[in-house]
DRENTORKOL-3810 file (N, C-alpha, C; in nm, 4 decimals):
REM DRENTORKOL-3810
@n.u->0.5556; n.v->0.2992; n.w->-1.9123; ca.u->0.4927; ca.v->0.3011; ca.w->-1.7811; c.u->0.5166; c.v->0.4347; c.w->-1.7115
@n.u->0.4482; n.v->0.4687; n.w->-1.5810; ca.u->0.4174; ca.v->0.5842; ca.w->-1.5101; c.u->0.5655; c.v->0.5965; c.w->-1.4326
@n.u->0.5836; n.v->0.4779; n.w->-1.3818; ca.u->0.6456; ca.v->0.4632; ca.w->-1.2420; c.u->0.6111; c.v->0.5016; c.w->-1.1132
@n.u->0.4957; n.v->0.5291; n.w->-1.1321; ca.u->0.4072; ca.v->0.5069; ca.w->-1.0419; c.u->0.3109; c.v->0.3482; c.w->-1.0350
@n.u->0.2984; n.v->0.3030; n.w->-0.8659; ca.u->0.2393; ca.v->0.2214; ca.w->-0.8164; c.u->0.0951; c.v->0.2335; c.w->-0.7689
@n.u->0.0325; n.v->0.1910; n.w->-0.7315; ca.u->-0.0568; ca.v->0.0893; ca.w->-0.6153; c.u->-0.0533; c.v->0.0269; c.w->-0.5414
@n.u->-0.0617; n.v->0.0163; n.w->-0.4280; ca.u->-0.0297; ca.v->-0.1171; ca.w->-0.3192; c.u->-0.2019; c.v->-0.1761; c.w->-0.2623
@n.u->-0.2451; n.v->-0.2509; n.w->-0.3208; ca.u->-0.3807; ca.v->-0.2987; ca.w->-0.2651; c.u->-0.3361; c.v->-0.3295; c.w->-0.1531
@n.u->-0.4037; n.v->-0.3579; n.w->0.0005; ca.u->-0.3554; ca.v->-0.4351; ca.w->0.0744; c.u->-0.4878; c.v->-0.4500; c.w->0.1571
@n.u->-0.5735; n.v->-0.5898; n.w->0.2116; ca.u->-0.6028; ca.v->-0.5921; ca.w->0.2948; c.u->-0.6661; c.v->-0.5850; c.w->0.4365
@n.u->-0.6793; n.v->-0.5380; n.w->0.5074; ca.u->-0.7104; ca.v->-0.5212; ca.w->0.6680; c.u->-0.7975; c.v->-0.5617; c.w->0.7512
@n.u->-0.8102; n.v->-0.6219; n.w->0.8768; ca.u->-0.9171; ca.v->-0.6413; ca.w->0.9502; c.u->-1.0092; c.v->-0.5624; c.w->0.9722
@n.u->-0.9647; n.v->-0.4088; n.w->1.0331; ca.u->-1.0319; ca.v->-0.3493; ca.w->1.0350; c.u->-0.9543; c.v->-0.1788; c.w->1.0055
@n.u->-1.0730; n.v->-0.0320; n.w->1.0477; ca.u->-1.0575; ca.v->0.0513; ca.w->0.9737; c.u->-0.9362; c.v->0.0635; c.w->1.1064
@n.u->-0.8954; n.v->0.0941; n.w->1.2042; ca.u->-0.7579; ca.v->0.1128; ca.w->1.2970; c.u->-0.6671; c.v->0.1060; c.w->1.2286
@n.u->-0.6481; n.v->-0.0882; n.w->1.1428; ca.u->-0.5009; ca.v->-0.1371; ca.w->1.1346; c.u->-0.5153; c.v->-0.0194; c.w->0.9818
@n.u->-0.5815; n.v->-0.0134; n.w->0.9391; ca.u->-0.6081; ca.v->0.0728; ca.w->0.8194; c.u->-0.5268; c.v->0.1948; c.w->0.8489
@n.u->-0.5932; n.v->0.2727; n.w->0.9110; ca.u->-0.5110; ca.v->0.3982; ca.w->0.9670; c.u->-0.3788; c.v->0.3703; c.w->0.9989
@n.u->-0.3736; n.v->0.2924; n.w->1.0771; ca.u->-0.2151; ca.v->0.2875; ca.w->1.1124; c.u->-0.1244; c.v->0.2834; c.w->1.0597
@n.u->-0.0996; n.v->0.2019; n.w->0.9483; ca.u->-0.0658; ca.v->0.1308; ca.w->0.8058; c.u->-0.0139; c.v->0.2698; c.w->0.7377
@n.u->-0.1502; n.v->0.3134; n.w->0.7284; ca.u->-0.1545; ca.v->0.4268; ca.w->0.5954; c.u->-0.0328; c.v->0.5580; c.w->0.6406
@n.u->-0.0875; n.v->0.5878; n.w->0.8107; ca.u->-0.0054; ca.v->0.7312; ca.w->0.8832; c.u->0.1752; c.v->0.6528; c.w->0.8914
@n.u->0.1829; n.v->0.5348; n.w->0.9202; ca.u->0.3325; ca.v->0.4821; ca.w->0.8750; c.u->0.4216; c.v->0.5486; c.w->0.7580
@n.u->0.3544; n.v->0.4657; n.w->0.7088; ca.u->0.4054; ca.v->0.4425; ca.w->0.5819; c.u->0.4323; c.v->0.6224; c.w->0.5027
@n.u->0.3019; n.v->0.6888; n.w->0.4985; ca.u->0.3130; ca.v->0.8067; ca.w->0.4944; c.u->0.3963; c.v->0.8781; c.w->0.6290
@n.u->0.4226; n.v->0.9099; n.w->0.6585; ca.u->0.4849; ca.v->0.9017; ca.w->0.7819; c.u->0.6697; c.v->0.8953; c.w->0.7572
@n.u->0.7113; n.v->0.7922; n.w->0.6308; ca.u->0.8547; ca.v->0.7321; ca.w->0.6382; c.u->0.8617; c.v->0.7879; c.w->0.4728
@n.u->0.7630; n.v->0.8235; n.w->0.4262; ca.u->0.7362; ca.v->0.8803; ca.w->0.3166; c.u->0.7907; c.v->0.7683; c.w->0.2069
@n.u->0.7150; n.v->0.6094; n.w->0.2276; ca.u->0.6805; ca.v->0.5133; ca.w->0.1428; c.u->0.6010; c.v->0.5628; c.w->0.0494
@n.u->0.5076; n.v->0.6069; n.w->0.1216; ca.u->0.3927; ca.v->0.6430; ca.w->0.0023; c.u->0.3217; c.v->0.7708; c.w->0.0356
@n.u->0.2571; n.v->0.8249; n.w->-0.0795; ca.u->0.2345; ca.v->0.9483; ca.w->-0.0980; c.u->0.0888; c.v->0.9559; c.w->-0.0100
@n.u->0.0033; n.v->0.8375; n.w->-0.0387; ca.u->-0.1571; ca.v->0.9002; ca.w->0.0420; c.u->-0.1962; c.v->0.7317; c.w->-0.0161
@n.u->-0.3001; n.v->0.7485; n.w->0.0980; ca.u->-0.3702; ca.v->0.5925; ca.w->0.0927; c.u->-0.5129; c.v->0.6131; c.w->0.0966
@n.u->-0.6097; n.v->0.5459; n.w->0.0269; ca.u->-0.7335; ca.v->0.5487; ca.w->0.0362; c.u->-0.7683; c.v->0.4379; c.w->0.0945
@n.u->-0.8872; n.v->0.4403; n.w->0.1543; ca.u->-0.9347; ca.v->0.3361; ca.w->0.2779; c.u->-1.0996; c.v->0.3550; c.w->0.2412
@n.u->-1.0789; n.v->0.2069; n.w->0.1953; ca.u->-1.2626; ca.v->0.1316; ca.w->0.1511; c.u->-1.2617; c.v->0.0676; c.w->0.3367
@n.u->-1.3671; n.v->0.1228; n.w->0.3932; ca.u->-1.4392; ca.v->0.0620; ca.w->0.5233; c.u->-1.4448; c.v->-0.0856; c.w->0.5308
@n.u->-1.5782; n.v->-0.0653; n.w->0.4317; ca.u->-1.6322; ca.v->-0.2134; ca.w->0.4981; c.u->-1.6196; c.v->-0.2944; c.w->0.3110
@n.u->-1.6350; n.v->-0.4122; n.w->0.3685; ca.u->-1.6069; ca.v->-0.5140; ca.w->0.2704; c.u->-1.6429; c.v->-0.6566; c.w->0.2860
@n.u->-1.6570; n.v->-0.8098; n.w->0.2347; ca.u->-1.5918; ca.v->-0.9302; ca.w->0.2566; c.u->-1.5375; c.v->-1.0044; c.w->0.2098
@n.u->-1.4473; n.v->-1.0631; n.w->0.2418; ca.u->-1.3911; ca.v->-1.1204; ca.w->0.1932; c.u->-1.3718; c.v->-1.3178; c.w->0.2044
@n.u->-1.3914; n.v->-1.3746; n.w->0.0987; ca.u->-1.3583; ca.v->-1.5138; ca.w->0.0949; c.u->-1.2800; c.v->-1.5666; c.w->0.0513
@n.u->-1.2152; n.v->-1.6886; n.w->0.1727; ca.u->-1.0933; ca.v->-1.7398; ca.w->0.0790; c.u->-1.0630; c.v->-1.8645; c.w->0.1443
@n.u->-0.9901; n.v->-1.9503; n.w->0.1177; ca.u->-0.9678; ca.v->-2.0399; ca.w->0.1917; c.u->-0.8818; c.v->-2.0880; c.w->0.2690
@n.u->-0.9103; n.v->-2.1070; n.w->0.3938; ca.u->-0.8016; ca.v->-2.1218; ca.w->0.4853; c.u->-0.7815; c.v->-2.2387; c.w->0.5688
@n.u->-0.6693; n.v->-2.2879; n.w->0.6095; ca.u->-0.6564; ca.v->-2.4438; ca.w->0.6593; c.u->-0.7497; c.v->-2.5294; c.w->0.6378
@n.u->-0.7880; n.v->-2.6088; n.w->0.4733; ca.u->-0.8831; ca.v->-2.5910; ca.w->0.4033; c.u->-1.0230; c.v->-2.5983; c.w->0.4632
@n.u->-1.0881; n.v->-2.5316; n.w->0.5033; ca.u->-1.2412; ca.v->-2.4588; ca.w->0.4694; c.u->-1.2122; c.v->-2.3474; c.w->0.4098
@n.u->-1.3375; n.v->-2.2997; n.w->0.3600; ca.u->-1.4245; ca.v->-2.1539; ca.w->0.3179; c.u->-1.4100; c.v->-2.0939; c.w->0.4570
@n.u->-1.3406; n.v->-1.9279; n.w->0.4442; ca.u->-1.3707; ca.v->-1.8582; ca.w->0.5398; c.u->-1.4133; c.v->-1.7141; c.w->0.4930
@n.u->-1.4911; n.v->-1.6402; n.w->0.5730; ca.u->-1.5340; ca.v->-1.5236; ca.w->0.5037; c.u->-1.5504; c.v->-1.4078; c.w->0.6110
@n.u->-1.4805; n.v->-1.3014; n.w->0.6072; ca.u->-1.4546; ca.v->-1.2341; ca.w->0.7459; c.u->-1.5223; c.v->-1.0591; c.w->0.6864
@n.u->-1.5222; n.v->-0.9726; n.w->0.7672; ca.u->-1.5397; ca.v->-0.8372; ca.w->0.7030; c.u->-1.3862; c.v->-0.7771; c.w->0.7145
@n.u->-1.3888; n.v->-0.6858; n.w->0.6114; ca.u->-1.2374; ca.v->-0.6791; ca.w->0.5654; c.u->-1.2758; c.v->-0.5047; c.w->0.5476
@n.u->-1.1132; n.v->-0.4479; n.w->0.5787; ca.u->-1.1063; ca.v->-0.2752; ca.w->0.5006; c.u->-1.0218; c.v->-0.3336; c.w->0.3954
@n.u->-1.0336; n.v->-0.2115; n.w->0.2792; ca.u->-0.8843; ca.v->-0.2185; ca.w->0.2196; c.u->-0.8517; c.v->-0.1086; c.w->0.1612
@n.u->-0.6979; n.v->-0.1347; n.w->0.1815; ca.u->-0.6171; ca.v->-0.0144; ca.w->0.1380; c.u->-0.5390; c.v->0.0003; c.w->0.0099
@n.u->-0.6044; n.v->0.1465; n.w->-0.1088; ca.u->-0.5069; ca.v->0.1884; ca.w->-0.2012; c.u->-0.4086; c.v->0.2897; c.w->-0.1808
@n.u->-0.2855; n.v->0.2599; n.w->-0.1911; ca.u->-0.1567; ca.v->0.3596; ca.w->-0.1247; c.u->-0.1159; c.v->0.3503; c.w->-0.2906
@n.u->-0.0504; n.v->0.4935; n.w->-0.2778; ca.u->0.0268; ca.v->0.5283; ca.w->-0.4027; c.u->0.1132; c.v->0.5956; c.w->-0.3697
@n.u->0.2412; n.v->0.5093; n.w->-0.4777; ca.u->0.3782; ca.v->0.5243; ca.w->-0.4824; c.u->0.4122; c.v->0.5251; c.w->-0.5994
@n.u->0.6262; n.v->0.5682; n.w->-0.5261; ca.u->0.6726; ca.v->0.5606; ca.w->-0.6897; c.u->0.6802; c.v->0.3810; c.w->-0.7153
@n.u->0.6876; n.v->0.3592; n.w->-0.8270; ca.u->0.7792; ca.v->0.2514; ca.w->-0.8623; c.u->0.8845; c.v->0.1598; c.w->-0.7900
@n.u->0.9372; n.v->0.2939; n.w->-0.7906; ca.u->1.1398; ca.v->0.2454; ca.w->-0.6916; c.u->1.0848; c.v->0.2178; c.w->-0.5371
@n.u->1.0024; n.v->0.2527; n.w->-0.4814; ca.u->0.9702; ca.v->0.2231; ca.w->-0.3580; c.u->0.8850; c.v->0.1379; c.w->-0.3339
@n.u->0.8182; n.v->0.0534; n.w->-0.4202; ca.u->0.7347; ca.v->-0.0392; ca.w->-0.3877; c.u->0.8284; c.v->-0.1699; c.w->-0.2888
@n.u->0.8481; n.v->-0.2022; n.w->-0.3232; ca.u->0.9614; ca.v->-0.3152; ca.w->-0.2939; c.u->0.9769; c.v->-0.2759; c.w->-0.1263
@n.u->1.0449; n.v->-0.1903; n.w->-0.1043; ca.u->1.0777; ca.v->-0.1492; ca.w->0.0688; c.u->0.8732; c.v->-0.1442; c.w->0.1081
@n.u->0.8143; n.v->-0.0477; n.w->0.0225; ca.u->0.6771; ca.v->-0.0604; ca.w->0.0625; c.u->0.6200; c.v->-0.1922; c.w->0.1598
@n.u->0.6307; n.v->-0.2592; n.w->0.0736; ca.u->0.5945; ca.v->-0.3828; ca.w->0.0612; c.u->0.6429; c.v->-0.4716; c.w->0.1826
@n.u->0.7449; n.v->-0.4342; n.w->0.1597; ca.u->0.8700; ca.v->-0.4892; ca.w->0.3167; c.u->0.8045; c.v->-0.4351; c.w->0.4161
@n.u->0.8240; n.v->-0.2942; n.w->0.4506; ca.u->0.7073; ca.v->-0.2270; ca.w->0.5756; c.u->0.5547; c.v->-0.2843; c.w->0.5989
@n.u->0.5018; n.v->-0.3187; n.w->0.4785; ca.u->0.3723; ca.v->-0.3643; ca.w->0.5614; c.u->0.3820; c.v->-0.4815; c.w->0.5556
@n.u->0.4320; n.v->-0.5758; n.w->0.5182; ca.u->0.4627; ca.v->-0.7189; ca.w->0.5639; c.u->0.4895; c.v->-0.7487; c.w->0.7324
@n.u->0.6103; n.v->-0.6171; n.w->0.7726; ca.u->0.6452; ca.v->-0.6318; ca.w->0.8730; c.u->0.5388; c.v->-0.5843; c.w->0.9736
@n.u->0.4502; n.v->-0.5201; n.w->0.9705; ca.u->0.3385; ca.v->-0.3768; ca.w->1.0598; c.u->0.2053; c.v->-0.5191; c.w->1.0530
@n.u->0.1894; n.v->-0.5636; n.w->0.9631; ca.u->0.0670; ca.v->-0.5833; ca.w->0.9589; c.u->0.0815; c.v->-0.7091; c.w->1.0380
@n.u->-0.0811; n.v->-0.7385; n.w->1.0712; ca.u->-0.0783; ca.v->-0.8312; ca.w->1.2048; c.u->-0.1568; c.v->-0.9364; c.w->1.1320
@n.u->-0.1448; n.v->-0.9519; n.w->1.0172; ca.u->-0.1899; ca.v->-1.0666; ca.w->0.9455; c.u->-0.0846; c.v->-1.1990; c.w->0.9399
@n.u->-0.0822; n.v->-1.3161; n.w->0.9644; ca.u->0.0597; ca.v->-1.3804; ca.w->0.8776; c.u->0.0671; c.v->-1.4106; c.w->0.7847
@n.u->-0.0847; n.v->-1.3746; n.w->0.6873; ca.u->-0.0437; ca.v->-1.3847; ca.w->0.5616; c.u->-0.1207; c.v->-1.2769; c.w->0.4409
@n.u->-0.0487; n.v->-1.2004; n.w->0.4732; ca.u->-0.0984; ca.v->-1.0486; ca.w->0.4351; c.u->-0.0931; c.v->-1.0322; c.w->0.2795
@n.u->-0.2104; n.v->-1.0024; n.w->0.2588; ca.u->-0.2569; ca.v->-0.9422; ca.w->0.0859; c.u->-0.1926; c.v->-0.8200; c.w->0.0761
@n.u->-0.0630; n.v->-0.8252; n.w->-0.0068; ca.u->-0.0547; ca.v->-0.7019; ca.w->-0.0501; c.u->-0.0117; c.v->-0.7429; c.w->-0.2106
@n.u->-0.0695; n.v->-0.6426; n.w->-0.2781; ca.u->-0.0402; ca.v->-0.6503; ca.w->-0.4065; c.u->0.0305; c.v->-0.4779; c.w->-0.4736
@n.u->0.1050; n.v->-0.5083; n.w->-0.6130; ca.u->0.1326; ca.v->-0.4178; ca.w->-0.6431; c.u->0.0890; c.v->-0.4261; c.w->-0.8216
@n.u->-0.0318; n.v->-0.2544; n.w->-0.8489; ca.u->-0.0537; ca.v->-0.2798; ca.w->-0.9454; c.u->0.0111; c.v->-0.1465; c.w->-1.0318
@n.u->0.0907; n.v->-0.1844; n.w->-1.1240; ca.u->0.1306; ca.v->-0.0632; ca.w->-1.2005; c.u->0.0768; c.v->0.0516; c.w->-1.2924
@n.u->0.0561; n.v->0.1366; n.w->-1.2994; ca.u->0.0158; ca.v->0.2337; ca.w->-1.3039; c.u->0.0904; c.v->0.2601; c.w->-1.5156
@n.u->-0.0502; n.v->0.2472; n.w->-1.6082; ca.u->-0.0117; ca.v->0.2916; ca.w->-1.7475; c.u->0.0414; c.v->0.4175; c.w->-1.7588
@n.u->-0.1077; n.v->0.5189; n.w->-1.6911; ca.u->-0.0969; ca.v->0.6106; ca.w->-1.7357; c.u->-0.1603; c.v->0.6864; c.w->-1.6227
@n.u->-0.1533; n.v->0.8378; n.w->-1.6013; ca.u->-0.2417; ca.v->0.9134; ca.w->-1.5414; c.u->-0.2452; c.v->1.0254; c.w->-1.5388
@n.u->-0.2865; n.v->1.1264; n.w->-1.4134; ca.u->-0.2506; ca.v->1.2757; ca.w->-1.4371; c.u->-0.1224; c.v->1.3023; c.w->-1.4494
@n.u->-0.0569; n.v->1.3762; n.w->-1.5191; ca.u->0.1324; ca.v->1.4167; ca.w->-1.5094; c.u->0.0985; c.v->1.5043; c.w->-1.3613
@n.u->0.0101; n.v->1.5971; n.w->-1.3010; ca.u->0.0204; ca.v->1.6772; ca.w->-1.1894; c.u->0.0117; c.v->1.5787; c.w->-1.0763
@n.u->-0.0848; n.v->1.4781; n.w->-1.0895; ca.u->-0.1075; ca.v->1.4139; ca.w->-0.9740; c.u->0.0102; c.v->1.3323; c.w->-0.9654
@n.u->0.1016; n.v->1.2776; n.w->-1.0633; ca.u->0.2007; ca.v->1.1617; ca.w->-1.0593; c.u->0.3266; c.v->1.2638; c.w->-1.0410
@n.u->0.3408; n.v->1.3590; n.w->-1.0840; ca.u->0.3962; ca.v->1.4608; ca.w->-0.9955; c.u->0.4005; c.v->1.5010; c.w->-0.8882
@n.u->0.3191; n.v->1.4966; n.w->-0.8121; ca.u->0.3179; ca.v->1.4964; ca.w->-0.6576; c.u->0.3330; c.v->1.4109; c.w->-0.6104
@n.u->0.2680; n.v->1.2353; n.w->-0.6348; ca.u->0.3127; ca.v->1.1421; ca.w->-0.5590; c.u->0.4542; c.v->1.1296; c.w->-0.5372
@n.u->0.5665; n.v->1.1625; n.w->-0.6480; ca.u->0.7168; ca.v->1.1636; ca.w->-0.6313; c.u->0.7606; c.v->1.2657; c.w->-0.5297
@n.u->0.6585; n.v->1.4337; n.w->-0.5283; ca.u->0.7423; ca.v->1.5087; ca.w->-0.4750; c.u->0.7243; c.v->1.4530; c.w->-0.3132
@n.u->0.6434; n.v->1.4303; n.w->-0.2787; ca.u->0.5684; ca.v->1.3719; ca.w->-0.1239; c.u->0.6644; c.v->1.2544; c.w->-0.0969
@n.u->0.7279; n.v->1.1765; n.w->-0.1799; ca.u->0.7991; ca.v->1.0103; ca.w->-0.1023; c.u->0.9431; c.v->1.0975; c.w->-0.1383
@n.u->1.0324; n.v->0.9915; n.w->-0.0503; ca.u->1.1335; ca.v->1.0158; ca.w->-0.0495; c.u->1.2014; c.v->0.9197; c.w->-0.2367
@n.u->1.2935; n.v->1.0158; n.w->-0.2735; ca.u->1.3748; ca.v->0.9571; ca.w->-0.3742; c.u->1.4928; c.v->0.8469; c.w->-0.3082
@n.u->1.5190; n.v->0.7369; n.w->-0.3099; ca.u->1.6042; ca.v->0.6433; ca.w->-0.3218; c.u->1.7073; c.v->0.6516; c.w->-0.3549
@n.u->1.7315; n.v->0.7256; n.w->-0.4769; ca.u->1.8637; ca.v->0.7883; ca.w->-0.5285; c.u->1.9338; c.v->0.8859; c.w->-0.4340
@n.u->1.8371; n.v->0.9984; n.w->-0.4416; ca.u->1.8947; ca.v->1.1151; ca.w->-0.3799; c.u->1.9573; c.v->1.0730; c.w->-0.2456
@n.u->1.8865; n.v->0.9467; n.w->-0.1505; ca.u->1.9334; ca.v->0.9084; ca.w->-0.0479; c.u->2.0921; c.v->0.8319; c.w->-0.0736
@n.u->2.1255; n.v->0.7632; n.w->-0.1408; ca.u->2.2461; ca.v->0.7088; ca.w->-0.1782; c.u->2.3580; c.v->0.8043; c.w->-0.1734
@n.u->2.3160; n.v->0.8996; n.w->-0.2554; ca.u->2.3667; ca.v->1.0230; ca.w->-0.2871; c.u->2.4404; c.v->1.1293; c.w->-0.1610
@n.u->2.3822; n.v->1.1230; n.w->-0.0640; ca.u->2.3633; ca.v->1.1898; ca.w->0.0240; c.u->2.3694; c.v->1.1187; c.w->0.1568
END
Protein backbone atom coordinates (compact mmCIF):
# COMPACT_ATOMS: atom_id res chain seq x y z
CA UNK A 1 0.00 0.00 0.00
CA UNK A 2 0.70 3.89 -0.55
CA UNK A 3 -0.09 5.07 2.89
CA UNK A 4 -1.78 7.35 1.55
CA UNK A 5 -5.70 7.95 2.10
CA UNK A 6 -9.03 9.39 0.92
CA UNK A 7 -11.62 10.68 3.10
CA UNK A 8 -15.03 10.73 1.04
CA UNK A 9 -17.26 12.75 3.13
CA UNK A 10 -20.61 14.14 2.52
CA UNK A 11 -22.09 17.78 2.89
CA UNK A 12 -25.18 19.80 2.74
CA UNK A 13 -23.89 22.27 1.06
CA UNK A 14 -20.74 23.97 -0.85
CA UNK A 15 -19.98 26.47 2.75
CA UNK A 16 -19.91 23.35 5.15
CA UNK A 17 -17.64 22.06 2.20
CA UNK A 18 -15.24 24.87 2.44
CA UNK A 19 -15.11 24.98 5.91
CA UNK A 20 -14.33 21.35 6.48
CA UNK A 21 -11.72 21.37 3.81
CA UNK A 22 -9.76 25.13 5.13
CA UNK A 23 -9.86 23.15 8.83
CA UNK A 24 -8.64 20.40 8.39
CA UNK A 25 -6.01 21.80 5.94
CA UNK A 26 -5.52 24.40 8.20
CA UNK A 27 -4.32 21.68 11.33
CA UNK A 28 -2.55 20.02 8.49
CA UNK A 29 -4.95 16.70 8.65
CA UNK A 30 -4.91 16.72 5.19
CA UNK A 31 -3.02 17.81 2.35
CA UNK A 32 -5.97 19.36 -0.19
CA UNK A 33 -9.61 18.48 -0.65
CA UNK A 34 -11.61 18.38 -3.76
CA UNK A 35 -15.21 19.56 -3.69
CA UNK A 36 -17.97 17.96 -6.22
CA UNK A 37 -20.88 20.95 -5.93
CA UNK A 38 -23.87 19.58 -6.65
CA UNK A 39 -25.13 16.04 -6.27
CA UNK A 40 -28.16 13.65 -4.69
CA UNK A 41 -28.31 11.77 -2.58
CA UNK A 42 -30.75 8.78 -1.28
CA UNK A 43 -31.02 6.98 1.70
CA UNK A 44 -33.09 6.08 4.30
CA UNK A 45 -34.00 7.78 7.18
CA UNK A 46 -36.38 7.23 10.28
CA UNK A 47 -37.67 4.71 7.87
CA UNK A 48 -38.78 6.56 4.66
CA UNK A 49 -36.82 7.27 1.40
CA UNK A 50 -35.17 10.61 1.68
CA UNK A 51 -33.33 12.39 -1.05
CA UNK A 52 -31.67 15.82 -0.45
CA UNK A 53 -28.93 17.75 -2.78
CA UNK A 54 -25.62 16.96 -1.38
CA UNK A 55 -21.62 18.39 -2.01
CA UNK A 56 -18.94 16.00 -1.50
CA UNK A 57 -15.68 15.98 -0.33
CA UNK A 58 -12.24 14.10 -1.53
CA UNK A 59 -9.42 15.07 1.10
CA UNK A 60 -6.09 13.38 0.89
CA UNK A 61 -3.99 12.11 3.52
CA UNK A 62 -1.37 10.10 5.02
CA UNK A 63 -2.49 6.83 6.33
CA UNK A 64 -1.33 7.60 10.07
CA UNK A 65 -3.69 10.52 10.09
CA UNK A 66 -6.79 9.25 8.94
CA UNK A 67 -8.07 8.15 12.23
CA UNK A 68 -7.63 11.85 14.08
CA UNK A 69 -9.01 12.95 10.37
CA UNK A 70 -11.88 11.33 10.84
CA UNK A 71 -12.26 12.40 14.58
CA UNK A 72 -12.13 16.23 13.32
CA UNK A 73 -14.86 15.93 10.95
CA UNK A 74 -17.09 13.89 13.01
CA UNK A 75 -16.69 16.60 15.48
CA UNK A 76 -17.08 20.03 12.75
CA UNK A 77 -19.66 18.54 10.81
CA UNK A 78 -23.26 19.47 11.50
CA UNK A 79 -24.61 16.25 10.36
CA UNK A 80 -25.43 13.58 13.31
CA UNK A 81 -24.77 11.12 11.17
CA UNK A 82 -22.00 11.98 8.98
CA UNK A 83 -20.65 9.94 5.84
CA UNK A 84 -17.24 9.78 6.11
CA UNK A 85 -15.38 7.09 4.59
CA UNK A 86 -11.79 6.11 4.23
CA UNK A 87 -10.52 4.67 0.94
CA UNK A 88 -6.92 3.43 0.65
CA UNK A 89 -4.86 4.37 -1.81
CA UNK A 90 -2.82 1.07 -4.05
CA UNK A 91 -0.89 3.03 -5.88
CA UNK A 92 -0.10 6.51 -7.40
CA UNK A 93 2.19 9.35 -8.36
CA UNK A 94 5.54 8.87 -5.96
CA UNK A 95 5.68 13.10 -6.54
CA UNK A 96 2.17 13.67 -5.78
CA UNK A 97 2.19 11.09 -2.63
CA UNK A 98 5.23 12.90 -1.81
CA UNK A 99 3.77 16.01 -1.22
CA UNK A 100 0.67 14.92 0.42
CA UNK A 101 3.21 13.77 3.44
CA UNK A 102 5.35 16.88 3.04
CA UNK A 103 2.03 19.32 3.51
CA UNK A 104 0.40 17.16 6.84
CA UNK A 105 1.97 17.07 9.84
CA UNK A 106 4.05 13.67 10.75
CA UNK A 107 2.65 12.02 14.02
CA UNK A 108 5.91 10.67 14.83
CA UNK A 109 7.97 13.60 14.51
CA UNK A 110 5.30 15.16 16.94
CA UNK A 111 5.92 12.49 19.75
CA UNK A 112 9.36 13.08 19.18
CA UNK A 113 9.39 16.55 19.81
Amino acid sequence: MSGIVTLYVTVADMDQARALARTLIGERLIACANILPAGRSLYRWNDEIAEEAESFLLMKTRATLAEAAVARLSELHEYDVPCIAVWPWAHGDKRYMAWVRSVTRDPHAEKEG
